[in-house]
N, CA, C and O atoms as a GROMACS GRO file, in nm:
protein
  592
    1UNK      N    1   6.220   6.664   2.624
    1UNK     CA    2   6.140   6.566   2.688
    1UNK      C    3   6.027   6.631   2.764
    1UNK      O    4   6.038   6.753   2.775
    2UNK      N    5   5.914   6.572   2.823
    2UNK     CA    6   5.755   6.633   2.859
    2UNK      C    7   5.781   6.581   2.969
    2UNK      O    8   5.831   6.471   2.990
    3UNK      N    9   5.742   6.673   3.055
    3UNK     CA   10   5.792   6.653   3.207
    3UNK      C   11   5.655   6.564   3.252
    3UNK      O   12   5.547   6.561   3.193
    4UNK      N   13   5.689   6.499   3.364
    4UNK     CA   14   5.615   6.380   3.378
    4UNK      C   15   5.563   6.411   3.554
    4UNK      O   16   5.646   6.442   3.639
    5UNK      N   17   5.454   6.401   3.575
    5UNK     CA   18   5.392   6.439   3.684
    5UNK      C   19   5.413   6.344   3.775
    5UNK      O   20   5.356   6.237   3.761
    6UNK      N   21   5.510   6.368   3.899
    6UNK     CA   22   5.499   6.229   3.944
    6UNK      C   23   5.440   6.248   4.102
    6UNK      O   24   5.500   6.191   4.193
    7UNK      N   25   5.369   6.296   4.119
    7UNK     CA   26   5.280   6.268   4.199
    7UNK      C   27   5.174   6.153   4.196
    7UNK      O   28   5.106   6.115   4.100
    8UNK      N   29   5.175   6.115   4.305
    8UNK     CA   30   5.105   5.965   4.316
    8UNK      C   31   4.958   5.996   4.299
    8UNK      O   32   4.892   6.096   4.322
    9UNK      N   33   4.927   5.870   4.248
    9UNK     CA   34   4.745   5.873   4.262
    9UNK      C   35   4.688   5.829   4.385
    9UNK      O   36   4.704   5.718   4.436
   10UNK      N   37   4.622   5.920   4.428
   10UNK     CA   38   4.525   5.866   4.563
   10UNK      C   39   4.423   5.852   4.539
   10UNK      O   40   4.383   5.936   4.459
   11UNK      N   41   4.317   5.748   4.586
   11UNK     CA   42   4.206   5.718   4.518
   11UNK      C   43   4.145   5.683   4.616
   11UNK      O   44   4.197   5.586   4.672
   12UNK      N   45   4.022   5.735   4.681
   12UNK     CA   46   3.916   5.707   4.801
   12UNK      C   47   3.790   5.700   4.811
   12UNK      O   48   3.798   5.754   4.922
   13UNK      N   49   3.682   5.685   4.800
   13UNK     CA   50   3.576   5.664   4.789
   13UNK      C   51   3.532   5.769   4.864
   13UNK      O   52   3.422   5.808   4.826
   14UNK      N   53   3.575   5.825   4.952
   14UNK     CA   54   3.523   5.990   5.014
   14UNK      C   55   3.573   6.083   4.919
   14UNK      O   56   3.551   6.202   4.943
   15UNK      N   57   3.634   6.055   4.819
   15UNK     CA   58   3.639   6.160   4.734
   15UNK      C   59   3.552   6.201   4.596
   15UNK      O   60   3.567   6.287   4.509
   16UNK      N   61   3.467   6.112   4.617
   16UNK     CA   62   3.375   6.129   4.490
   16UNK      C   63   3.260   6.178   4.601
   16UNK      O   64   3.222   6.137   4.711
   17UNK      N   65   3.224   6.303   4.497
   17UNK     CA   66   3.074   6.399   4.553
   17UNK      C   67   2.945   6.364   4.454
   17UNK      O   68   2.917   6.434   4.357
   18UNK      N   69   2.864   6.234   4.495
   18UNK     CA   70   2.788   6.206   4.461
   18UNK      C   71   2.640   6.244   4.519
   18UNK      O   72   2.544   6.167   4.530
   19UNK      N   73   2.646   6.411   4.560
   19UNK     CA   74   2.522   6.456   4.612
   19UNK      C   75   2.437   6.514   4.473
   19UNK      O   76   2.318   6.547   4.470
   20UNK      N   77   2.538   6.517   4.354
   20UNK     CA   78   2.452   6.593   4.217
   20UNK      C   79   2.390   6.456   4.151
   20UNK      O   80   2.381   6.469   4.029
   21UNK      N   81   2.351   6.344   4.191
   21UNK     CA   82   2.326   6.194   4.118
   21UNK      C   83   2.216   6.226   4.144
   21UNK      O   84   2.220   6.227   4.267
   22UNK      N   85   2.067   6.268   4.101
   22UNK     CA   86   1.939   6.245   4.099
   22UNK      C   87   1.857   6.213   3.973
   22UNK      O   88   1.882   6.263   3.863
   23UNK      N   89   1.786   6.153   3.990
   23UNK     CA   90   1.653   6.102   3.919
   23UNK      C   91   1.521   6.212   3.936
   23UNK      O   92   1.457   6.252   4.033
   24UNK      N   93   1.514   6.241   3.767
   24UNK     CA   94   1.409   6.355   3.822
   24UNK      C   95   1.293   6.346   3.710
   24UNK      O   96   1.329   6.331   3.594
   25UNK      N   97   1.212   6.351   3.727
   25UNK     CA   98   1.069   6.368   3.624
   25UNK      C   99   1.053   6.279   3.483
   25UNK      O  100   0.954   6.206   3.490
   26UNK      N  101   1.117   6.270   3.374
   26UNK     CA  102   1.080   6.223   3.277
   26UNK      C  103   1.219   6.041   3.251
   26UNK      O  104   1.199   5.930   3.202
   27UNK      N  105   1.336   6.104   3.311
   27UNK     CA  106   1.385   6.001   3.362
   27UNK      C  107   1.355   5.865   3.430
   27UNK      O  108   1.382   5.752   3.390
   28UNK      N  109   1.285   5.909   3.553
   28UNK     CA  110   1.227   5.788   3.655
   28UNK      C  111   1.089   5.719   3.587
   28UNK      O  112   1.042   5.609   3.615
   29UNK      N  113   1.041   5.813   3.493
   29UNK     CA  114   0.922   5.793   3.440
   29UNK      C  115   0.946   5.638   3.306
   29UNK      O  116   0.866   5.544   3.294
   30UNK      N  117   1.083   5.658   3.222
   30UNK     CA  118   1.119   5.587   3.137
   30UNK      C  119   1.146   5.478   3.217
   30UNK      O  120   1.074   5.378   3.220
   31UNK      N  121   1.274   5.494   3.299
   31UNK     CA  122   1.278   5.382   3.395
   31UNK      C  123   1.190   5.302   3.427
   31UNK      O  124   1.203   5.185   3.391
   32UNK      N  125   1.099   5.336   3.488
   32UNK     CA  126   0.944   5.246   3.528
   32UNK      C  127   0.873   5.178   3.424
   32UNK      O  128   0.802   5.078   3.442
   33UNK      N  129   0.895   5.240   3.305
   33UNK     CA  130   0.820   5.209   3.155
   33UNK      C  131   0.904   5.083   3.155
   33UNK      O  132   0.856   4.976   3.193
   34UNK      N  133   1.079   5.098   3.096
   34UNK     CA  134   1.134   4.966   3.063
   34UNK      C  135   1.170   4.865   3.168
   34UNK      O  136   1.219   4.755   3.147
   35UNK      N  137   1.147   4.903   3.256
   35UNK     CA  138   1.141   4.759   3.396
   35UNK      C  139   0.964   4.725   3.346
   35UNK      O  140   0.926   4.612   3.316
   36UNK      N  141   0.929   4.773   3.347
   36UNK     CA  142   0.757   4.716   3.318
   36UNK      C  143   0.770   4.652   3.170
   36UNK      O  144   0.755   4.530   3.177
   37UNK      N  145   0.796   4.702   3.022
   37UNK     CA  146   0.788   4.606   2.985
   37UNK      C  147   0.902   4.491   2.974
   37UNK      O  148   0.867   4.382   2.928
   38UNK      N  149   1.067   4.514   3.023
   38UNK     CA  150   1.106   4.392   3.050
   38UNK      C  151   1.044   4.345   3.136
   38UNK      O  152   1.021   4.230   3.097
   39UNK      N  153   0.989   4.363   3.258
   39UNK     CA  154   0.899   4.208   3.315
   39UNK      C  155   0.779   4.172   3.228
   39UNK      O  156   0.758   4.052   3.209
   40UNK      N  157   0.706   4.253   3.178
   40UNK     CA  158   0.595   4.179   3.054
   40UNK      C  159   0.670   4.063   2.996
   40UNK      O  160   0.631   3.948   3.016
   41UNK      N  161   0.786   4.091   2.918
   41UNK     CA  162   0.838   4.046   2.805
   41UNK      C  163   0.892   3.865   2.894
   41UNK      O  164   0.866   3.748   2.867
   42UNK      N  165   0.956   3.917   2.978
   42UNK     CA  166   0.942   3.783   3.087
   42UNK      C  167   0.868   3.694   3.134
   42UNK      O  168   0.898   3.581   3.170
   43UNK      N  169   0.750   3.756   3.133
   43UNK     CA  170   0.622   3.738   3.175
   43UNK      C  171   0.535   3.600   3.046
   43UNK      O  172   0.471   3.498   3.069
   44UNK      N  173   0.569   3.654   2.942
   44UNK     CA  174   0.510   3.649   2.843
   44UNK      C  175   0.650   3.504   2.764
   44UNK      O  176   0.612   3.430   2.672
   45UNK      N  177   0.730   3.497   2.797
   45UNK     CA  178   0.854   3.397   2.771
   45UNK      C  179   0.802   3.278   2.823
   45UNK      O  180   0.779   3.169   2.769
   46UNK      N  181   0.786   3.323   2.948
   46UNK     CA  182   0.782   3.220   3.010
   46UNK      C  183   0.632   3.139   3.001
   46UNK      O  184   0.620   3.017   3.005
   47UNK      N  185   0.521   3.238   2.988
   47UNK     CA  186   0.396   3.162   2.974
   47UNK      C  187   0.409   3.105   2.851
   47UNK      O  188   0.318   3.024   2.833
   48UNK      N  189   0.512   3.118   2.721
   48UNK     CA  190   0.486   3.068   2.603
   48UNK      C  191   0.588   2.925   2.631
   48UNK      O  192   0.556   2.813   2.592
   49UNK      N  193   0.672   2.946   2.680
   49UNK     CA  194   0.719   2.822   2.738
   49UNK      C  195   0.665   2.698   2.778
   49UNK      O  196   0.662   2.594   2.712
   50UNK      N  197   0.613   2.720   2.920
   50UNK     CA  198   0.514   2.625   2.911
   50UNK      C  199   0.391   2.548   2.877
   50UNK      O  200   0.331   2.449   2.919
   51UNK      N  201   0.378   2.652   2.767
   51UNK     CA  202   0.262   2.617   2.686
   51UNK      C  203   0.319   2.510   2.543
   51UNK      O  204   0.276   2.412   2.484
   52UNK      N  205   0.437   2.600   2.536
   52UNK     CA  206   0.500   2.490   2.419
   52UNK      C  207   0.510   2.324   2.516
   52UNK      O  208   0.458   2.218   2.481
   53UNK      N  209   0.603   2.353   2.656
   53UNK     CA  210   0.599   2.203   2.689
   53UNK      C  211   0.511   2.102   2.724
   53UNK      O  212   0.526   1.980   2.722
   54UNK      N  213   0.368   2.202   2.774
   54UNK     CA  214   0.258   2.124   2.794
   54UNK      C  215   0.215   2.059   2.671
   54UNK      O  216   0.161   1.949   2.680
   55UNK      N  217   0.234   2.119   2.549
   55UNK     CA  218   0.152   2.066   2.407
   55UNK      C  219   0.212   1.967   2.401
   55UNK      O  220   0.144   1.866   2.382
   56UNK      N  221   0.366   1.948   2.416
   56UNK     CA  222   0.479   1.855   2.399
   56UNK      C  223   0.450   1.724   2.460
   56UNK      O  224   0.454   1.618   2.396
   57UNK      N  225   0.424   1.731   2.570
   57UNK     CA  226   0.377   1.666   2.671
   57UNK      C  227   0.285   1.592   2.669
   57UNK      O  228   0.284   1.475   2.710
   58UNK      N  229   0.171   1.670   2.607
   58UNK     CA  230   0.025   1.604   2.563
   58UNK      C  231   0.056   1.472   2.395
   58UNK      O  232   0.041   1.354   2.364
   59UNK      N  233   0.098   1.589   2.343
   59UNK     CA  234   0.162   1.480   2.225
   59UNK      C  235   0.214   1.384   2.274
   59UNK      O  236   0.133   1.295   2.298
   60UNK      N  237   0.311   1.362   2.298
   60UNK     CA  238   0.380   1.287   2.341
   60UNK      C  239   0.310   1.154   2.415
   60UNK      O  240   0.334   1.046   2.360
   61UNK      N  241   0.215   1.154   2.551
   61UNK     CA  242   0.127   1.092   2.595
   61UNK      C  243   0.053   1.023   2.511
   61UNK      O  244   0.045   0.901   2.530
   62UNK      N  245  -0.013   1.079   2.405
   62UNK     CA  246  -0.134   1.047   2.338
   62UNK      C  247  -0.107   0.904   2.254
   62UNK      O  248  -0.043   0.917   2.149
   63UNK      N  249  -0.146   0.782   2.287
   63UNK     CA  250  -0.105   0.643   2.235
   63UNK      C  251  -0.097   0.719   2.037
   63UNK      O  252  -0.127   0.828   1.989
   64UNK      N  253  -0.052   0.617   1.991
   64UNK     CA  254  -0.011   0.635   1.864
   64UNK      C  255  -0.139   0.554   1.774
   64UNK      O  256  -0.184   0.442   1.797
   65UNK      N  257  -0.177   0.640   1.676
   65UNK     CA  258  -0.310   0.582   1.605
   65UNK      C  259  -0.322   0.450   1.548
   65UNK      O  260  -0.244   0.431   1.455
   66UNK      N  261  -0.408   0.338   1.583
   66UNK     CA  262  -0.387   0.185   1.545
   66UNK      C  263  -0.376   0.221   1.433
   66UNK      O  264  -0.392   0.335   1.391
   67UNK      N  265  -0.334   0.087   1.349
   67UNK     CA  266  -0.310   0.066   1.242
   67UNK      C  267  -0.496   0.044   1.177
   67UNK      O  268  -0.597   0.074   1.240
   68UNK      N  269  -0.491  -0.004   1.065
   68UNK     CA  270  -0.618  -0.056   0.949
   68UNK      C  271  -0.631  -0.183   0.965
   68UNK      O  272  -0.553  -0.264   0.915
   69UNK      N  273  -0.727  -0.212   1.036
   69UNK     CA  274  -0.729  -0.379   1.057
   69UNK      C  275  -0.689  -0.468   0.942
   69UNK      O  276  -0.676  -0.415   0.831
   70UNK      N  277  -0.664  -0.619   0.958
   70UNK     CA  278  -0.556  -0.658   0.841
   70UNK      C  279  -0.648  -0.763   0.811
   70UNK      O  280  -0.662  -0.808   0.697
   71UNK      N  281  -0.723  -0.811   0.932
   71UNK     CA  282  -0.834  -0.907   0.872
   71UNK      C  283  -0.980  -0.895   0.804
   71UNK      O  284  -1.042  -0.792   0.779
   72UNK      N  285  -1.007  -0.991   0.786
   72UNK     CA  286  -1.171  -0.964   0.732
   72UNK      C  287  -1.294  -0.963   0.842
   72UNK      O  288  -1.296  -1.047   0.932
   73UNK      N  289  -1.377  -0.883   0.832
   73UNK     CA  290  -1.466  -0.879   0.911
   73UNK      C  291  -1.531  -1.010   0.908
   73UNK      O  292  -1.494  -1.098   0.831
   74UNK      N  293  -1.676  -1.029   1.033
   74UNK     CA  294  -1.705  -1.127   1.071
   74UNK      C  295  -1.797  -1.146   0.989
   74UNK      O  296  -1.827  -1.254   1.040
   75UNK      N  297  -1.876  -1.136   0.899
   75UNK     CA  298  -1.993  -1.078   0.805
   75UNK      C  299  -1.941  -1.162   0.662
   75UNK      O  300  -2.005  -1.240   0.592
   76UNK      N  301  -1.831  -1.124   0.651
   76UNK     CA  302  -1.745  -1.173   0.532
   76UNK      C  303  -1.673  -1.322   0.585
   76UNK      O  304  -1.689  -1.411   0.501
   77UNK      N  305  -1.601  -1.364   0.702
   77UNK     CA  306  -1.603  -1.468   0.736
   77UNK      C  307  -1.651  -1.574   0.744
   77UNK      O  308  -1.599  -1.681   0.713
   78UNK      N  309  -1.832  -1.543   0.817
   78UNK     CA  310  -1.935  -1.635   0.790
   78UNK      C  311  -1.998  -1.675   0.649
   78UNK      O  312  -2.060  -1.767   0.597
   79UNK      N  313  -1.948  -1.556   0.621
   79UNK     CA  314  -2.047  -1.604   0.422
   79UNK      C  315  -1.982  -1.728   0.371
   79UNK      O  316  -2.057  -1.810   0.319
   80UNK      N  317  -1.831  -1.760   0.378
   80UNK     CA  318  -1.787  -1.884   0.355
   80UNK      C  319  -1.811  -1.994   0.338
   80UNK      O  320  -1.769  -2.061   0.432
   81UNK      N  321  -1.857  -2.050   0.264
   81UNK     CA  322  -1.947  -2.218   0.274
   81UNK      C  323  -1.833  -2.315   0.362
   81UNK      O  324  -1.712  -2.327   0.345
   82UNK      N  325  -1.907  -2.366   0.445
   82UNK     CA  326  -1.857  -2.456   0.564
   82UNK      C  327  -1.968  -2.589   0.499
   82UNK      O  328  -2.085  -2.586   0.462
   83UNK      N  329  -1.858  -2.708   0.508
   83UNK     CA  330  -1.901  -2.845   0.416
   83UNK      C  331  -1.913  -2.976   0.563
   83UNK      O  332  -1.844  -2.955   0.662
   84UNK      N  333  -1.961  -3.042   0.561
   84UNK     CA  334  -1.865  -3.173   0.621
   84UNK      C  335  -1.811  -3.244   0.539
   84UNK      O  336  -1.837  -3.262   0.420
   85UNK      N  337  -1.714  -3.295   0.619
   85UNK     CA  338  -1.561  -3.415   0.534
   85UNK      C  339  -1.626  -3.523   0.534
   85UNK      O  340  -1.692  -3.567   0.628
   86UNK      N  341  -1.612  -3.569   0.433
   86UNK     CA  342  -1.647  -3.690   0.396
   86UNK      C  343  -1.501  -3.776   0.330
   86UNK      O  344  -1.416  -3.701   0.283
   87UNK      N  345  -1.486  -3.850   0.328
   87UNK     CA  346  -1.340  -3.942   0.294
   87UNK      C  347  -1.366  -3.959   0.150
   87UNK      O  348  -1.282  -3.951   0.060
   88UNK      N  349  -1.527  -3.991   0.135
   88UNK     CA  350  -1.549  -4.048   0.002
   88UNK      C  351  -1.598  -3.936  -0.044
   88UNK      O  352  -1.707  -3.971  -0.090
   89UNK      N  353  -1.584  -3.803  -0.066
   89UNK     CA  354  -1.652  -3.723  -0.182
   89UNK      C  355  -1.511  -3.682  -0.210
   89UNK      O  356  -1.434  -3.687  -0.114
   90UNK      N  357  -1.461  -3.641  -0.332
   90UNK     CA  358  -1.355  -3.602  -0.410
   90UNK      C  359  -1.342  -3.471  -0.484
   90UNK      O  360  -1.289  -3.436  -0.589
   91UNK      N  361  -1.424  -3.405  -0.374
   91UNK     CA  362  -1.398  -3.232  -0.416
   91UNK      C  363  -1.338  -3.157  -0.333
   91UNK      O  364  -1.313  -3.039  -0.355
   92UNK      N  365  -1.286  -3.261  -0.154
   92UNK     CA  366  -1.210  -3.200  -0.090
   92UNK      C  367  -1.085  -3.289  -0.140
   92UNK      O  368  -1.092  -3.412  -0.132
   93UNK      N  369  -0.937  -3.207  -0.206
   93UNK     CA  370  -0.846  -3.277  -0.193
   93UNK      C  371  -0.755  -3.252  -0.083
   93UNK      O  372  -0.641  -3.288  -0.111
   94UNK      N  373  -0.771  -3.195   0.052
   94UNK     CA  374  -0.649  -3.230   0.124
   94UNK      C  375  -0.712  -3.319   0.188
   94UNK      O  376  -0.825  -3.365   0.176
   95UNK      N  377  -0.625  -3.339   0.263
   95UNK     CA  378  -0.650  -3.447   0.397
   95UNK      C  379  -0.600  -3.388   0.510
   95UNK      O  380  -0.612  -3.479   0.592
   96UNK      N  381  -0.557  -3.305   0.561
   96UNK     CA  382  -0.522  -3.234   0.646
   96UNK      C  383  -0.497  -3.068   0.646
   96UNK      O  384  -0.411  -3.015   0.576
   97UNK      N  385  -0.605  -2.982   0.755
   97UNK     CA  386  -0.559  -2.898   0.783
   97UNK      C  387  -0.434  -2.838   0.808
   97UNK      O  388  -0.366  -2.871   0.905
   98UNK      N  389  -0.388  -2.721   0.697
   98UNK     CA  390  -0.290  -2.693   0.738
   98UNK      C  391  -0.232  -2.557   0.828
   98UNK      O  392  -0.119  -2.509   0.821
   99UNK      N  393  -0.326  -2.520   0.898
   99UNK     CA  394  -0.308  -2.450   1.020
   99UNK      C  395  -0.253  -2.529   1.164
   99UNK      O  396  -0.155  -2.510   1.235
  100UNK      N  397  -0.322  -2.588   1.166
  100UNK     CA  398  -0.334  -2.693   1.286
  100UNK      C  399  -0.287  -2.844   1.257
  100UNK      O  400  -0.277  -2.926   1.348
  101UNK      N  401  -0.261  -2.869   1.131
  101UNK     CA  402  -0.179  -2.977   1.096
  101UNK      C  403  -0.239  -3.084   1.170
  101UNK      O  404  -0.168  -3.173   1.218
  102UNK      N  405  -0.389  -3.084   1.188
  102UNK     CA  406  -0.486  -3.213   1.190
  102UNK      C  407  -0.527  -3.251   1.091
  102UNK      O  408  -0.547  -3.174   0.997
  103UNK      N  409  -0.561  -3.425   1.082
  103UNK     CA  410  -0.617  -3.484   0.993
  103UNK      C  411  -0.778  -3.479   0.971
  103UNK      O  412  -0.872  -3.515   1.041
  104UNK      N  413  -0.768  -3.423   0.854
  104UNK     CA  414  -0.955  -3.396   0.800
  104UNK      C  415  -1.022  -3.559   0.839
  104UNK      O  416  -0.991  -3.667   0.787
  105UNK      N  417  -1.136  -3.527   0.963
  105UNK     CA  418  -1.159  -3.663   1.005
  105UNK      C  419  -1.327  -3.669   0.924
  105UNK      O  420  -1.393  -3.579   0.871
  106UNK      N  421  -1.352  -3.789   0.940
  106UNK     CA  422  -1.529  -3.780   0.855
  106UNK      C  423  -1.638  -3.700   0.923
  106UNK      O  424  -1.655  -3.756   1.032
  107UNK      N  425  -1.684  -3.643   0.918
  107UNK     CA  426  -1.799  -3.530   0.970
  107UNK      C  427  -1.780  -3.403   1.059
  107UNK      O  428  -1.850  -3.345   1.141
  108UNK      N  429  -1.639  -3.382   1.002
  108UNK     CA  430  -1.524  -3.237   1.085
  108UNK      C  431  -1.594  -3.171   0.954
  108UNK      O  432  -1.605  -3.200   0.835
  109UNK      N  433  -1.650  -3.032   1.066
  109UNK     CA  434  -1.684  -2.841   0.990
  109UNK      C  435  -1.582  -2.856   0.922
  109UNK      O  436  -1.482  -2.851   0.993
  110UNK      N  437  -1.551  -2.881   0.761
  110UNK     CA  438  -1.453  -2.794   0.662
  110UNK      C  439  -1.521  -2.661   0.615
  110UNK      O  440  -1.642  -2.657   0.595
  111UNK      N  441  -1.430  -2.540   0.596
  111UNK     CA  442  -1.450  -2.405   0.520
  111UNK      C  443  -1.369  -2.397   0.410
  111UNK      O  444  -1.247  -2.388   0.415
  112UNK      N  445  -1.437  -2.402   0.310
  112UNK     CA  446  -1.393  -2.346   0.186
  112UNK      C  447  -1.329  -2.238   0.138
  112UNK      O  448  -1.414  -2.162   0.092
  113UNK      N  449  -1.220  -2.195   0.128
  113UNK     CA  450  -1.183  -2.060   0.063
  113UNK      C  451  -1.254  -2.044  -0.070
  113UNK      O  452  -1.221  -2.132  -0.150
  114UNK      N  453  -1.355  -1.944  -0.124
  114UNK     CA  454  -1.356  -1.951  -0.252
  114UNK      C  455  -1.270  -1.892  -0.351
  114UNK      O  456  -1.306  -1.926  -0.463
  115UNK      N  457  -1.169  -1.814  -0.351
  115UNK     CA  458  -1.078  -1.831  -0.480
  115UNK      C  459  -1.006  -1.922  -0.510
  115UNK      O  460  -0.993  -1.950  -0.629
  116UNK      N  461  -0.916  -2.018  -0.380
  116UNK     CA  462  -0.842  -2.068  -0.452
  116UNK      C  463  -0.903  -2.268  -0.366
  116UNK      O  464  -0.815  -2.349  -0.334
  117UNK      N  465  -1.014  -2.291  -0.353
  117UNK     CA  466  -1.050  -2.345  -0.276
  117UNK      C  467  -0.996  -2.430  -0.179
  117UNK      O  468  -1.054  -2.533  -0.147
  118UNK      N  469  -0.915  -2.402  -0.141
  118UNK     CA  470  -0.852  -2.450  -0.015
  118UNK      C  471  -0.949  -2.473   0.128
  118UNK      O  472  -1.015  -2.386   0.186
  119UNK      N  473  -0.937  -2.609   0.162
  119UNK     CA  474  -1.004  -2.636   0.269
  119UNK      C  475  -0.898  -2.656   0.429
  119UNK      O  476  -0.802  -2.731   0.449
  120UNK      N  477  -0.985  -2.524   0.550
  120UNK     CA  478  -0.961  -2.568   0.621
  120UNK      C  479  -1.059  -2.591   0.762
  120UNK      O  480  -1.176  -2.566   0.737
  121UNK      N  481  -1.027  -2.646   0.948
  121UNK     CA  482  -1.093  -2.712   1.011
  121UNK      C  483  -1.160  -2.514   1.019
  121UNK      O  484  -1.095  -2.410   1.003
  122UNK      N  485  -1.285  -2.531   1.044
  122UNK     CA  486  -1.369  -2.372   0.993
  122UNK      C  487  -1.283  -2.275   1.193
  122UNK      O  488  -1.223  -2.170   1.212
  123UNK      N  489  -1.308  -2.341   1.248
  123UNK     CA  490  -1.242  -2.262   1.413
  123UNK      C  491  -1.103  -2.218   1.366
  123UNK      O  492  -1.046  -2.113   1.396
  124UNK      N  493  -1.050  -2.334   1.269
  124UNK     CA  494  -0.893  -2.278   1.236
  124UNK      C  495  -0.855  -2.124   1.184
  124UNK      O  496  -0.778  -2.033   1.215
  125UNK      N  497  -0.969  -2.156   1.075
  125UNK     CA  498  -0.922  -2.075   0.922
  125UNK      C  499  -1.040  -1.960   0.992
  125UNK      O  500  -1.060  -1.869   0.911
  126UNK      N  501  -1.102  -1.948   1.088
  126UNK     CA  502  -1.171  -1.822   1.118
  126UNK      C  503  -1.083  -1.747   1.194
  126UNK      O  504  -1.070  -1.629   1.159
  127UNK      N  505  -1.010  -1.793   1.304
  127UNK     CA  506  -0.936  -1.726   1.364
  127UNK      C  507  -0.781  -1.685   1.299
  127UNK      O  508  -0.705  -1.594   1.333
  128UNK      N  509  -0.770  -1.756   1.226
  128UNK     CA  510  -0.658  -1.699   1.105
  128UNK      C  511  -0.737  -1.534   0.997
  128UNK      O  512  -0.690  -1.420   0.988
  129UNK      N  513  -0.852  -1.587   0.941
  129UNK     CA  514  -0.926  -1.483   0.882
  129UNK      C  515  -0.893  -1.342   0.964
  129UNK      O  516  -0.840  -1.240   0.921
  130UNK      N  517  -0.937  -1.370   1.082
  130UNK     CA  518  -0.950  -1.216   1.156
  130UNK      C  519  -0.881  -1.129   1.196
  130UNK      O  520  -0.893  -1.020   1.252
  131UNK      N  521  -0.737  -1.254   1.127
  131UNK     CA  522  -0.616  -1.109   1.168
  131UNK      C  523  -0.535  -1.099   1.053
  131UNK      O  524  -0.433  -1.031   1.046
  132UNK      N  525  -0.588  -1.178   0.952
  132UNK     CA  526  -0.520  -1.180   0.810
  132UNK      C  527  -0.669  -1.192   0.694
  132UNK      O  528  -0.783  -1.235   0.705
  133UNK      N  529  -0.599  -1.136   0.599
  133UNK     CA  530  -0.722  -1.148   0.476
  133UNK      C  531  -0.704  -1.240   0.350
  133UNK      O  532  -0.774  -1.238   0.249
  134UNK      N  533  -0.574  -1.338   0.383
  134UNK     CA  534  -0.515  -1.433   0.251
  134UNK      C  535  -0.544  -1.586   0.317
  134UNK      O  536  -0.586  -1.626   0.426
  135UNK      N  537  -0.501  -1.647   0.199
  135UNK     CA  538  -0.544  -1.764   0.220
  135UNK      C  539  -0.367  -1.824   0.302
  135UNK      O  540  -0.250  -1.797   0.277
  136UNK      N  541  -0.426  -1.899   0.388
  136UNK     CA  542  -0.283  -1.942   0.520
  136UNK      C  543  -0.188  -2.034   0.394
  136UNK      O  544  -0.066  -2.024   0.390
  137UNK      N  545  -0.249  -2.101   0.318
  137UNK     CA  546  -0.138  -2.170   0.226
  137UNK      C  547  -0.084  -2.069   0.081
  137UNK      O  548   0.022  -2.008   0.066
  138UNK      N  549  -0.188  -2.080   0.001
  138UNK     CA  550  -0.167  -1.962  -0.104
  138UNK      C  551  -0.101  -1.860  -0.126
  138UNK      O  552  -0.019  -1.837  -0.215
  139UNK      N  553  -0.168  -1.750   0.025
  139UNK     CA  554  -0.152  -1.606   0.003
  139UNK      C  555  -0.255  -1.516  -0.075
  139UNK      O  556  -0.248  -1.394  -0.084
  140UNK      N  557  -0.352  -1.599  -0.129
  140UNK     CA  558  -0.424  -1.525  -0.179
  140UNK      C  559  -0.553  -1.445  -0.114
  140UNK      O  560  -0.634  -1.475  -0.027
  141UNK      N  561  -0.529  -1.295  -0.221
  141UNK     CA  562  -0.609  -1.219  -0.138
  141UNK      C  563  -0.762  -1.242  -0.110
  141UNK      O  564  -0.821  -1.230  -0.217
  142UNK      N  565  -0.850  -1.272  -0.007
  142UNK     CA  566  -0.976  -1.273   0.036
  142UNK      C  567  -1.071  -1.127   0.018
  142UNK      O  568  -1.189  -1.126   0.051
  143UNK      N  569  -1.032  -1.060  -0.014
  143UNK     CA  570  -1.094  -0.921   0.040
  143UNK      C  571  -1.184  -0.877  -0.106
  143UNK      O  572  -1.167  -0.945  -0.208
  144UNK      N  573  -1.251  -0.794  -0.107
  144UNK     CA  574  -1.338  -0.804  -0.257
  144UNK      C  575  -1.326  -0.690  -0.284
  144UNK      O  576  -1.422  -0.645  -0.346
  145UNK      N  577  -1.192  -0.577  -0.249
  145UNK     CA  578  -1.173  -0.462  -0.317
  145UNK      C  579  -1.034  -0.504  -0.404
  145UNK      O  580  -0.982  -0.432  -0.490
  146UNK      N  581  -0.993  -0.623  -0.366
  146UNK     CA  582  -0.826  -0.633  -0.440
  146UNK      C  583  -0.883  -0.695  -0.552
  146UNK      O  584  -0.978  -0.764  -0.591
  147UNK      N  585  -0.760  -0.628  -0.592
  147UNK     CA  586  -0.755  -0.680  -0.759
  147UNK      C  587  -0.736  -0.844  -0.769
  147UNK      O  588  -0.669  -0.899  -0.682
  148UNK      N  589  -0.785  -0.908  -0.857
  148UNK     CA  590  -0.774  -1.027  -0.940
  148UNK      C  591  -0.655  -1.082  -0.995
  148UNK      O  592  -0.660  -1.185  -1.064
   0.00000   0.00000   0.00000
């Protein structure tokens, strides 16, 4: 059997001779190098940081791009032949606007749609025009790039 040392361990902090611990010439020199560029590198984190959240930020703020207007311009609105009602001519067949679900009275502004000629009171079917490009009963398209 291996004989076994049994003397105790004593352990003191006055027993460590830490007068040979120095920093000397090319040592302290590296040291200074990698504390300098870890704080660059910190330096440089962090300015990319808030540059990412400011962009974020800005995006984010910036209203969202309108849509393509859906109606017809005012140019194309007015070109419309606007009639007066007459009871007795027989080329208007409704008798009532159907926006406003008034009765076509004798010498009421009618507007003509020309494709599918649908008549309505012209204040009605303009303010319908300007946020739509079809006809309010039909559906048909008004616009002079659509197809036929």
């Amino acid at each position: 059997m291996a004989s076994q040392d049994n003397r105790p361990f004593h352990w003191h902090y006055s027993e460590f001779d830490d007068s040979n611990f120095q920093i000397r010439g090319r040592t302290s020199f590296y040291a200074v190098v990698l504390f300098s560029v870890l704080l660059l590198l910190i330096t440089l984190l962090i300015l990319y940081t808030r540059w990412v959240c400011r962009s974020t930020a800005s995006d984010a703020d910036a209203p969202p791009p309108s849509p393509p207007p859906q109606g017809l311009d005012t140019s194309t609105i007015n070109s419309f032949p606007i009639i007066l009602h007459d009871s007795n001519t027989t080329n208007v067949g409704e008798s009532e606007c159907c926006i406003c679900l008034g009765v076509f009275e004798d010498g009421d502004k009618v507007k003509v749609l020309p494709m599918c000629r649908h008549c309505y009171h012209s204040e009605c079917v303009d303010k319908w025009l300007a946020s739509r490009s079809s006809c309010p009963l039909c559906r048909s398209s008004l616009r002079d790039d659509s197809p036929v």
